[in-house]
C-alpha positions as CSV (number, residue, x, y, z in Angstrom):
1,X,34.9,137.0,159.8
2,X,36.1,138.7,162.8
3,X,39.0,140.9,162.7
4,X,41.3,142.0,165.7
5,X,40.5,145.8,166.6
6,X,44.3,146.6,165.7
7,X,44.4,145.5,162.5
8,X,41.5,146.6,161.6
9,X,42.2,150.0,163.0
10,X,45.2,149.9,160.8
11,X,43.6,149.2,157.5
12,X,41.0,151.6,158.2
13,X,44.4,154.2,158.6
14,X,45.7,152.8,155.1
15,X,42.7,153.2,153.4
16,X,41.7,156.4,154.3
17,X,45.1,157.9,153.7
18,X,45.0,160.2,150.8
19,X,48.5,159.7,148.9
20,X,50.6,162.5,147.4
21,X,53.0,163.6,144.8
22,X,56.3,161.6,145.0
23,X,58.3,164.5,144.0
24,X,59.4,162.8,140.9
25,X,60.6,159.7,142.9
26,X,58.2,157.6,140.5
27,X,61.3,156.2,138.3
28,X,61.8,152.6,137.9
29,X,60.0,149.1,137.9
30,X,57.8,149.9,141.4
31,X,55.1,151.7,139.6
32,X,53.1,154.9,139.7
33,X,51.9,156.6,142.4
34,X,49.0,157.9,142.7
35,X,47.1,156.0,140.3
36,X,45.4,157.3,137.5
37,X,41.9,156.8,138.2
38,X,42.8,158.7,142.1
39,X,40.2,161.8,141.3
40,X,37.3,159.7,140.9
41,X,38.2,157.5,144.0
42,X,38.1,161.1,146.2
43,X,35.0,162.4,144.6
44,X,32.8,159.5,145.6
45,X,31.1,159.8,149.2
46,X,32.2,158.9,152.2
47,X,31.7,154.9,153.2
48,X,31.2,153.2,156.6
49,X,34.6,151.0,157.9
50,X,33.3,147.7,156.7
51,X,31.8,149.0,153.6
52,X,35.4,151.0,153.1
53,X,37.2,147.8,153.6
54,X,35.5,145.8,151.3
55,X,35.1,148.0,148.7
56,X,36.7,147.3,145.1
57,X,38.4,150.2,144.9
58,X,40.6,150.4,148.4
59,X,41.1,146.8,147.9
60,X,42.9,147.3,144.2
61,X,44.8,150.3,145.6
62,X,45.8,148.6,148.7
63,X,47.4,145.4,146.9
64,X,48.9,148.3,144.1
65,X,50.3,150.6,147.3
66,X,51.7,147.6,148.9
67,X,53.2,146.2,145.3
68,X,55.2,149.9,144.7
69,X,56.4,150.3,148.7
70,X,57.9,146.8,148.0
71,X,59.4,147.6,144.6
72,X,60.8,150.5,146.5
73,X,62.5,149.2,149.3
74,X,63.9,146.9,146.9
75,X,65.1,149.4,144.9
76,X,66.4,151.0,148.4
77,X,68.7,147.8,149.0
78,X,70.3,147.9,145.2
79,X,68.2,145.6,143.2
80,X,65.4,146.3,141.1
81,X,62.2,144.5,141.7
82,X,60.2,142.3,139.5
83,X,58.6,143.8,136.5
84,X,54.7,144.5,137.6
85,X,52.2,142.3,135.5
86,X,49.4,144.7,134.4
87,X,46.1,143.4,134.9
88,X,44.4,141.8,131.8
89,X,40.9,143.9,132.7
90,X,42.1,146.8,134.2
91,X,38.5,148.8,134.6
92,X,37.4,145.6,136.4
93,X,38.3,146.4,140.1
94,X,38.5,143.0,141.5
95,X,40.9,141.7,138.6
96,X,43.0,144.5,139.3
97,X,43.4,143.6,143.3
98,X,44.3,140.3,142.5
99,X,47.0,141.0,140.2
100,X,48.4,144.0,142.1
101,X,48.4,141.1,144.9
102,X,49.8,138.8,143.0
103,X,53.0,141.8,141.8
104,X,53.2,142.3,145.5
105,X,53.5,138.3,146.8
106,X,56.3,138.3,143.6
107,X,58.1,141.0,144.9
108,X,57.8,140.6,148.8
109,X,59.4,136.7,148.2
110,X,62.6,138.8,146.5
111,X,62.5,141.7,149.1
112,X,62.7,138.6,152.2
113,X,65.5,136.9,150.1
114,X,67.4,140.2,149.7
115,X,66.8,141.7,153.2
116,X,67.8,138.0,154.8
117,X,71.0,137.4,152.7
118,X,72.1,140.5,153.5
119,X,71.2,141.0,156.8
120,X,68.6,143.7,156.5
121,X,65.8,142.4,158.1
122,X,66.1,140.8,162.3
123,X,67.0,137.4,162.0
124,X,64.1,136.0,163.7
125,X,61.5,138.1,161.4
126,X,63.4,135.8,158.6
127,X,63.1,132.5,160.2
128,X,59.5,133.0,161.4
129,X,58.4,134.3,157.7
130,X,55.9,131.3,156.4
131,X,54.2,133.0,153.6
132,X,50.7,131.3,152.2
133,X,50.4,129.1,148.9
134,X,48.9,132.2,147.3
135,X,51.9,133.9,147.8
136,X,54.2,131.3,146.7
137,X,52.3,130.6,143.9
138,X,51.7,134.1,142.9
139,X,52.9,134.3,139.5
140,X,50.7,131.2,138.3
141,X,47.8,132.6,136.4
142,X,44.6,131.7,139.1
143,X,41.1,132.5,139.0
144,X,40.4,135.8,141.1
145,X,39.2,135.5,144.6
146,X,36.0,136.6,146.1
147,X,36.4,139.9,147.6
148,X,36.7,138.4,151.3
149,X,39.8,136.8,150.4
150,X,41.2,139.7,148.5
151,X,40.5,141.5,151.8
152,X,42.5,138.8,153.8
153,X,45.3,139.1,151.5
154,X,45.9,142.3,152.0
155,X,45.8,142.1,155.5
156,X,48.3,139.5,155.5
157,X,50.7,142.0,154.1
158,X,49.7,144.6,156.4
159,X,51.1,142.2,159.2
160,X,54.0,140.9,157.3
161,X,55.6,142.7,155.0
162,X,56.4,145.9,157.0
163,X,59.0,143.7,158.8
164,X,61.0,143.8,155.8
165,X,59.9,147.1,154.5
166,X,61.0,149.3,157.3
167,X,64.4,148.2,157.6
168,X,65.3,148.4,153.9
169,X,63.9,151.5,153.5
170,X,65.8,152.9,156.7
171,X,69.0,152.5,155.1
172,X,67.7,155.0,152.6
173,X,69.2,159.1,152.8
174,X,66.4,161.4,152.6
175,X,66.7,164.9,152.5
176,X,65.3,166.8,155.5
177,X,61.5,167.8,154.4
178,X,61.3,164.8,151.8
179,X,59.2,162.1,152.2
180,X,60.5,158.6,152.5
181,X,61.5,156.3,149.3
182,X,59.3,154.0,150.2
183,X,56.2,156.1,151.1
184,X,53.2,155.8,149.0
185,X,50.7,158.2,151.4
């Protein structure tokens, strides 16, 4: 599979961000940030880009990052997002990165209704947003994907849910020196 130098450049960035302390914005349904097992995560060595983007690990906290920055820019616009499913095995990596997917497809579909109704997001992101089965499907109970498709997955949010994200979380006030609501770096 052959990714675009962009994107891949970008996930690369996403991955190897190292997240910090939300200042007590953890509150609500949009999870906890950073995860628990974070300390083992920076103690391992370092990994080449395809190796990093393919690993278990980055692709669990990926779909989990992209699952609370959702829930937060929901939260942002007055609603609060879908309860997260916890994953049934949660020491097994690759379960976890499908169901943190799968809380992420759930809660981009309500962030794209709320952003469109209300007129949030550009009108033409809304009409040109044609998400995949999986995403559609997300909340029926499937087998998990290989870890190529996990890594598709999350690179189909990379290129389509910050069109919704940014401009919910924009309407957010920030005091000066705090980090964004919807920031999970």
């Amino acid at each position: 599979m052959k990714l675009p130098a962009v994107l891949c450049l970008s996930l690369v960035a996403l991955a190897a961000c190292s997240p910090s302390s939300n200042n007590g914005q953890e509150g609500g349904q949009s999870g906890k940030w950073p995860p628990a097992d974070y300390k083992k995560f920076e103690s391992r060595p370092p990994m080449s880009v395809g190796a990093e983007l393919q690993d278990p690990w980055t692709l669990a906290i990926d779909a989990e990052r992209w699952s609370y920055r959702i829930g937060k820019a929901i939260e942002v616009v007055g609603d609060q997002p879908a309860p997260e499913l916890p994953p049934a095995r949660p020491d097994d990596l690759l379960v976890r990165a499908h169901v943190g997917q799968r809380n992420a497809a759930t809660r981009l579909l309500q962030l794209v209704q709320l952003a469109c109704t209300r007129s949030i997001a550009k009108p033409a992101d809304c009409s040109s947003f044609h998400p995949p089965a999986w995403v559609t499907s997300a909340q029926a109970p499937s087998p998990v994907p290989s870890v190529d498709e996990l890594m598709e997955r999350n690179i189909w949010f990379s290129s389509s849910a910050e069109q919704f994200i940014l401009p919910a979380c924009a309407r957010a006030t920030v005091p000066a020196g705090e980090p964004g609501p919807c920031t999970a770096e």
